[in-house]
C-alpha positions in Angstrom: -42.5 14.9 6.7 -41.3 13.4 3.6 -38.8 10.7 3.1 -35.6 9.6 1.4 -35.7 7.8 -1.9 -34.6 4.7 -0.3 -36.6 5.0 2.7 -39.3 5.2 0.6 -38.6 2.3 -1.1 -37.7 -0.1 2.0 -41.4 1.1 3.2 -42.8 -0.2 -0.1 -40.8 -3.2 -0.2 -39.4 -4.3 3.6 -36.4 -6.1 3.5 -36.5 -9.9 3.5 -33.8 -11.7 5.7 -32.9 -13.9 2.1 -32.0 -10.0 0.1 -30.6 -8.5 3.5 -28.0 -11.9 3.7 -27.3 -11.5 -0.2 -26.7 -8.0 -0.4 -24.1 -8.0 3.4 -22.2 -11.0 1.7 -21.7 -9.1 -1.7 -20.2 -6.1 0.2 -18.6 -8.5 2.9 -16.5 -10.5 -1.0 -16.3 -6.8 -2.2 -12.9 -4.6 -2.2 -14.8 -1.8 -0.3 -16.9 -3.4 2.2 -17.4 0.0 4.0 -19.9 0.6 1.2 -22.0 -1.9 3.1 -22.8 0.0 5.9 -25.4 2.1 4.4 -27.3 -1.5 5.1 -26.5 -1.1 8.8 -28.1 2.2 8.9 -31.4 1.5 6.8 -32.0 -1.8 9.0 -32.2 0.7 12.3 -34.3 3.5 10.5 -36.6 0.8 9.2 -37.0 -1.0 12.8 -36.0 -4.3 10.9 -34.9 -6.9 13.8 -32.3 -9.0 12.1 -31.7 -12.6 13.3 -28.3 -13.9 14.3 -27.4 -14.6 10.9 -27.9 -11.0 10.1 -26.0 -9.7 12.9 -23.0 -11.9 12.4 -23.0 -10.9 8.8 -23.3 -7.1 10.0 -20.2 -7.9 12.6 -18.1 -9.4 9.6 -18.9 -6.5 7.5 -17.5 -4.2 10.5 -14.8 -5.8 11.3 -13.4 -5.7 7.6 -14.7 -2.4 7.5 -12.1 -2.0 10.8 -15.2 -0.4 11.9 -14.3 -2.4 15.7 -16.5 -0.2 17.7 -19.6 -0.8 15.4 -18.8 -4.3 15.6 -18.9 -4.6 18.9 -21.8 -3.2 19.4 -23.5 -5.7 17.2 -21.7 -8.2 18.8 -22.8 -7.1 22.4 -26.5 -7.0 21.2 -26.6 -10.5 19.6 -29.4 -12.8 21.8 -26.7 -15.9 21.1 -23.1 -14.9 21.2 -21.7 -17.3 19.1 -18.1 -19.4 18.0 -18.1 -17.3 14.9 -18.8 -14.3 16.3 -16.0 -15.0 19.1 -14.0 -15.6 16.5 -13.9 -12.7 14.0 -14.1 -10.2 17.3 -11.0 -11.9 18.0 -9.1 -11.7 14.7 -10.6 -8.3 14.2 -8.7 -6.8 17.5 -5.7 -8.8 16.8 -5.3 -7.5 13.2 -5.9 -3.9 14.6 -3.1 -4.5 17.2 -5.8 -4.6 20.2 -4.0 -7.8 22.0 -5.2 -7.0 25.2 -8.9 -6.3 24.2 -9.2 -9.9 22.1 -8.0 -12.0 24.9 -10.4 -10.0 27.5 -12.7 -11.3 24.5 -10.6 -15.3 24.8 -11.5 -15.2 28.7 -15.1 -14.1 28.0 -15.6 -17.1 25.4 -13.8 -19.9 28.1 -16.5 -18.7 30.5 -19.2 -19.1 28.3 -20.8 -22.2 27.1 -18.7 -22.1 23.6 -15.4 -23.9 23.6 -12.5 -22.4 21.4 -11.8 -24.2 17.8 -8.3 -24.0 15.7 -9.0 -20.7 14.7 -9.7 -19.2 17.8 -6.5 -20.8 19.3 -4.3 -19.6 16.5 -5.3 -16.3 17.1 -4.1 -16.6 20.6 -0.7 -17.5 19.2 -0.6 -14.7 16.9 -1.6 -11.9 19.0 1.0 -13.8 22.0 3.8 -12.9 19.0 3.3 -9.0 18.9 5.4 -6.7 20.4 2.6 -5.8 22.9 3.2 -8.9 25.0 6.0 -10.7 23.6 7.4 -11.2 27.2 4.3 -13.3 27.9 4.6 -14.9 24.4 6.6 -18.2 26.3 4.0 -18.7 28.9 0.8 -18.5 26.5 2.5 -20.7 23.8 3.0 -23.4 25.9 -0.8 -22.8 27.6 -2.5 -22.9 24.1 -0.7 -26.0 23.2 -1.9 -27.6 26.9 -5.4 -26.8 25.9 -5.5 -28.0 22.2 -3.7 -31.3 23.5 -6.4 -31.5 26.5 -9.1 -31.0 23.5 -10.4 -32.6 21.0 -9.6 -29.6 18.3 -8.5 -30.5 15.1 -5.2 -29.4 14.5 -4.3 -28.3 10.9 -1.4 -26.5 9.0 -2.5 -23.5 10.2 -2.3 -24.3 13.9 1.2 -26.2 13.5 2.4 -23.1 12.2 1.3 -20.6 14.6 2.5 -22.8 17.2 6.1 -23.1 15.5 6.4 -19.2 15.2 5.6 -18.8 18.6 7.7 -21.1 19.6 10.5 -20.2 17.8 9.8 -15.9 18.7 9.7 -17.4 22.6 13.2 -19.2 22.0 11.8 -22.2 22.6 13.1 -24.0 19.5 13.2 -27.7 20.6 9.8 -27.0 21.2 9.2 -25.8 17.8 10.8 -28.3 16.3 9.1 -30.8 17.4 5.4 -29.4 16.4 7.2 -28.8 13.3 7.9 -32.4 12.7 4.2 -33.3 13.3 3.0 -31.9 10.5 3.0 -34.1 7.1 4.0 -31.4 4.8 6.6 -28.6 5.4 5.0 -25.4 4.2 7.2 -22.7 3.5 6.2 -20.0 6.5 6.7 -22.5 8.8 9.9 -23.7 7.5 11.1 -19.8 7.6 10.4 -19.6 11.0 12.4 -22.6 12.1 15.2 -21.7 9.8 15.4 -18.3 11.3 15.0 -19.3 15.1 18.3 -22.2 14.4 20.3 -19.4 12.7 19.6 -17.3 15.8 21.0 -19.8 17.7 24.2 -20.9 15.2 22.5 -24.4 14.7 23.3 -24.0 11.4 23.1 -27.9 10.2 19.4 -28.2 11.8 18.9 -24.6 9.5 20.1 -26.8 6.6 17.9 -30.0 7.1 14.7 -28.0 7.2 15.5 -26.0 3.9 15.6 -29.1 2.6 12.7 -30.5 3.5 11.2 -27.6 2.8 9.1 -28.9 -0.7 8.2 -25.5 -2.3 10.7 -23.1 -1.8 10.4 -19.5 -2.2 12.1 -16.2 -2.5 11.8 -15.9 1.9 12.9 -19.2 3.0 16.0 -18.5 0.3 16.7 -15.1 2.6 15.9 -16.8 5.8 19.6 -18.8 5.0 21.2 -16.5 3.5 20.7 -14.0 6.0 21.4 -16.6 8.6 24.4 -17.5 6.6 26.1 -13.5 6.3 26.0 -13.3 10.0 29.4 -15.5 10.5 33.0 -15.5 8.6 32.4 -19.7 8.5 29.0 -19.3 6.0 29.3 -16.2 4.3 30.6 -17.8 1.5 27.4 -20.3 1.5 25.7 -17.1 1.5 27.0 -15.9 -2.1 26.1 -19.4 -3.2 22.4 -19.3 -1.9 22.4 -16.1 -3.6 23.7 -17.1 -7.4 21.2 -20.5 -6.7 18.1 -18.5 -6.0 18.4 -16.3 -9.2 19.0 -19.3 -11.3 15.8 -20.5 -10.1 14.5 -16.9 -11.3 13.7 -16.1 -7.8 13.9 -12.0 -7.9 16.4 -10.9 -4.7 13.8 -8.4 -2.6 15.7 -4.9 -0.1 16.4 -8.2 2.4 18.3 -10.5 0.0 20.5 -7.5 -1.1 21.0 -6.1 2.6 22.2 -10.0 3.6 24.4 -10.3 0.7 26.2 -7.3 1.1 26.7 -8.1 4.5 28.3 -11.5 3.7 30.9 -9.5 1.2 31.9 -7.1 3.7 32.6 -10.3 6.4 34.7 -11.7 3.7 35.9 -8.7 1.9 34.4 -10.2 -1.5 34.7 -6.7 -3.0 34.3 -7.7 -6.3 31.1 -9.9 -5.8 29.9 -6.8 -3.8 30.6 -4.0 -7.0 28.4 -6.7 -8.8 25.6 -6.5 -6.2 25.9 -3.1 -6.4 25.6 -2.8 -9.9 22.5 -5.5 -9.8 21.2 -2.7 -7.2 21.4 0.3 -9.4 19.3 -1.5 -11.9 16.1 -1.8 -9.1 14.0 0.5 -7.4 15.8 -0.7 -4.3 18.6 1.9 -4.9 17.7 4.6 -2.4 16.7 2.6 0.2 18.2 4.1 3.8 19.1 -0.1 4.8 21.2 -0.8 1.8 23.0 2.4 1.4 24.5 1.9 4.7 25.3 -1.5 4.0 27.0 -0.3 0.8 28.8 2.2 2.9 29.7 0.0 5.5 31.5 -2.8 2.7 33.1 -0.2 0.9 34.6 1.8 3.7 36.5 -1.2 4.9 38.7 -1.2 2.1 38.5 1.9 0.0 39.0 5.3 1.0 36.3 7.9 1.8 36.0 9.5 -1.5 35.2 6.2 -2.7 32.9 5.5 -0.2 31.6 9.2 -1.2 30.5 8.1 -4.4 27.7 5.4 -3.4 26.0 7.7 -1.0 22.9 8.8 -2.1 20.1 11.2 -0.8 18.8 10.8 2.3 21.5 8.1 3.2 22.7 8.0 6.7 25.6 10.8 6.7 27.0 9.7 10.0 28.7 6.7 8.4 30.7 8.8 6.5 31.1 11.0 9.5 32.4 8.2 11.2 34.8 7.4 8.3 36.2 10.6 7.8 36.8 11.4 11.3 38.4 7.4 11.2 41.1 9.1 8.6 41.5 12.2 10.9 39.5 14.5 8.2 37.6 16.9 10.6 37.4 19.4 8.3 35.8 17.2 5.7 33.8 15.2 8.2 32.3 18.3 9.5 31.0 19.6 6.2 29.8 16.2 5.2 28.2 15.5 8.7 26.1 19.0 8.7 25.8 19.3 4.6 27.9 22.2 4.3 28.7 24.6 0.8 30.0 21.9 -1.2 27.3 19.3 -0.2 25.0 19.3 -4.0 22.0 17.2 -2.5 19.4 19.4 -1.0 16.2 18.2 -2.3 15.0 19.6 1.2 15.7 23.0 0.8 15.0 23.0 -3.0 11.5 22.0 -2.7 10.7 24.5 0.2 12.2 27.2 -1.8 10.7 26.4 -5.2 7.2 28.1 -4.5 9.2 31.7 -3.4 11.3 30.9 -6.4 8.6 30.8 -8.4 6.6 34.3 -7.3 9.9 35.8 -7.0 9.8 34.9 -11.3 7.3 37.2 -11.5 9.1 40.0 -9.9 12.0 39.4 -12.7 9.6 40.1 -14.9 9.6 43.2 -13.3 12.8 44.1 -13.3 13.7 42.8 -16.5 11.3 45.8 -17.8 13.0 48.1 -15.0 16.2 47.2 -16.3 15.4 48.1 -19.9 13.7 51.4 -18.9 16.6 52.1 -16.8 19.1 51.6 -19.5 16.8 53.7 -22.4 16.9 56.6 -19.3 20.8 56.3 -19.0 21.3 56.5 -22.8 19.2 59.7 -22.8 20.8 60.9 -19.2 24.4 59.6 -18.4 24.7 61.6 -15.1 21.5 60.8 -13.2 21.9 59.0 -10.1 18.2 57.7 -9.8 19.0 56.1 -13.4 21.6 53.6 -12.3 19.7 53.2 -9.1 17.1 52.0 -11.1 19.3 49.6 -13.0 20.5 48.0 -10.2 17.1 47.6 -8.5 16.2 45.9 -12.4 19.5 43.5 -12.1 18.3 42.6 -8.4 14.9 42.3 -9.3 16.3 39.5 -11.9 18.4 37.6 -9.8 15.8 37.3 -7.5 14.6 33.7 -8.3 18.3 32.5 -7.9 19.0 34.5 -4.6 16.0 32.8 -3.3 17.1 29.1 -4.4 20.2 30.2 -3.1 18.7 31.2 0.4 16.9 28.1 0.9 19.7 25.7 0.2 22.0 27.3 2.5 19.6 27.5 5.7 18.4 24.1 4.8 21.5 22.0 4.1 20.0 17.9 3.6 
């Protein structure tokens, strides 16, 4: 039997564990570390019996691979399972939304003789934040922060700020607060959370003290207050100011900023400020986003009338707003056409991109007929008073129209 090129090879030359652990930890710093399984493979053809360096390196290049059954399979044959291997098990499940499978791995690594490290414990946290098992995330906060109090794990920026968000998603925000004034320097996720769980709560003041002690801010903290701010009458206007501040610091408004803004022009019915928004919008690729058309909707349909409102709708856009509007001015027969697309609705990208491939082979059948039509009108030159002649003209004019009849047919059944 004859073998592969690279068989052949790894029988002349058998890997060493030094080129094996070089060649795993170029694919594990690569963009495609899938490419890196093709090591996996050769190591089992070639009866190679990695160490546990080897196999942890095989698990890590898995587990970015999001290869998690692979990877647990090396993981389940190591001889020594170890922290690290606990560890990126753990993340790995977490990242892949597996909550319930990494802390069946947690329990396994309590009842072992390993002890969990910072890492390990901020996973907890973050996998006790999904939606999966957010009505467990109160209890398991406050357990992890027992355990690294009780231990003697090192606890870094990291771990504060895993323990603030969940904290702060359990509505715990005392508790939050103070893990968040532990820690020596304010970092700006953690600072996002708190902001956002006192806005929640109308603690605006407490909001305010931790944006400012917040050293490097950033473009989320900045939409953290103002969408805090938009939410009330009493700090909308704080909202437009956060809003003109963070462009001055050249800090560029993201589909969140402009959604939060909006909002705090409608509460105060800053229609002015919100035509400038608007016309700041137009000039992003935020424009046809399904969040800010509504909110666009929803501003200018307080004040202006439906056509107005009409004019900022764009495809795709919720048409039940302007349902609701028309229907508020007792327009049924123009909230009925607008809510089902009806004649005079002129956005149908729907319907024109089904149609365009019909449209197309019926253009070759126009072809046709524009040839049918000529013949036809030579034969009635010759022959006024045959029948079958203007038949054949009309088939010709059909035959022409087709692509448009077809457009036509297609818009009409499909109205969005």
């Amino acid at each position: 039997m004859r073998c592969q090129p690279t068989e052949f090879l790894y029988r002349l030359n058998p890997p060493t564990v030094f080129s094996l652990a070089s060649a795993l930890q170029n694919y594990i710093n690569s963009d495609h570390p899938s490419h890196g399984q093709k090591i996996h493979s050769h190591i089992l053809k070639t009866g190679f019996k990695p160490d546990v360096n080897i196999s942890i390196k095989l698990l890590i290049l898995h587990v970015k691979s999001s290869c998690l059954s692979y990877a647990r399979h090396v993981f389940d044959e190591l001889p020594r399972q170890t922290l690290t291997a606990y560890n990126y098990m753990i993340s790995g499940y977490i990242r892949d939304g597996l909550v319930e499978e990494s802390f069946d791995l947690v329990r396994k690594l309590c009842s072992s003789n390993e002890m969990p490290d910072g890492y390990t414990y901020s996973m907890i946290l973050k996998g006790s934040t999904s939606g999966n098992v957010a009505i467990r995330a109160r209890s398991i906060g406050r357990e992890v922060h027992a355990q690294i109090l009780r231990s003697d794990v090192e606890v870094d920026d990291v771990l504060y700020t895993a323990l603030v968000d969940s904290y702060v998603k359990s509505e715990r925000v005392a508790c939050a607060r103070r893990v968040f004034d532990l820690m020596l320097e304010k970092n700006v996720v953690c600072s996002t959370s708190m902001i956002t769980g006192y806005m929640n709560h109308g603690r605006v003041v407490d909001a305010e003290d931790v944006f400012a002690k917040t050293v490097e801010k950033d473009v989320v903290v900045y939409n953290a207050m103002i969408e805090g701010y938009s939410k009330s009458i009493e700090t909308a206007k704080q909202a437009i100011e956060f809003y003109i501040d963070m462009q001055r610091l050249r800090f560029r408004p993201t589909i969140s900023t402009y959604a939060s803004i909006i909002g705090a022009c409608s509460v105060l019915s800053a229609f002015e400020i919100g035509q400038q928004v608007q016309a700041q919008l137009v000039k992003t690729e935020f424009l046809t986003d399904i969040k800010l058309g509504s909110a666009l909707i929803d501003m200018l349909a307080s004040r202006y009338t439906a056509d107005t409102s009409q004019e900022v709708v764009i495809c795709g856009q919720p048409w039940q707003k302007l349902f609701v509007m028309f229907g508020r001015e007792e327009e049924e027969e123009r909230a009925d056409m607008c809510f089902s697309c009806g004649d005079d609705c002129r956005c149908r990208p729907l319907g024109f991109l089904l149609g365009l491939p019909f449209a197309f082979v019926s253009l070759l059948l126009s072809i046709i007929g524009v040839v049918i039509w000529i013949v036809g009108i030579t034969l009635s030159c010759l022959c006024p008073c045959c029948l079958c002649v203007t038949v054949l003209v009309e088939l010709g004019l059909a035959l022409v129209k087709a692509p448009f009849s077809v457009m036509k047919w297609f818009t009409e059944q499909i109205p969005c």
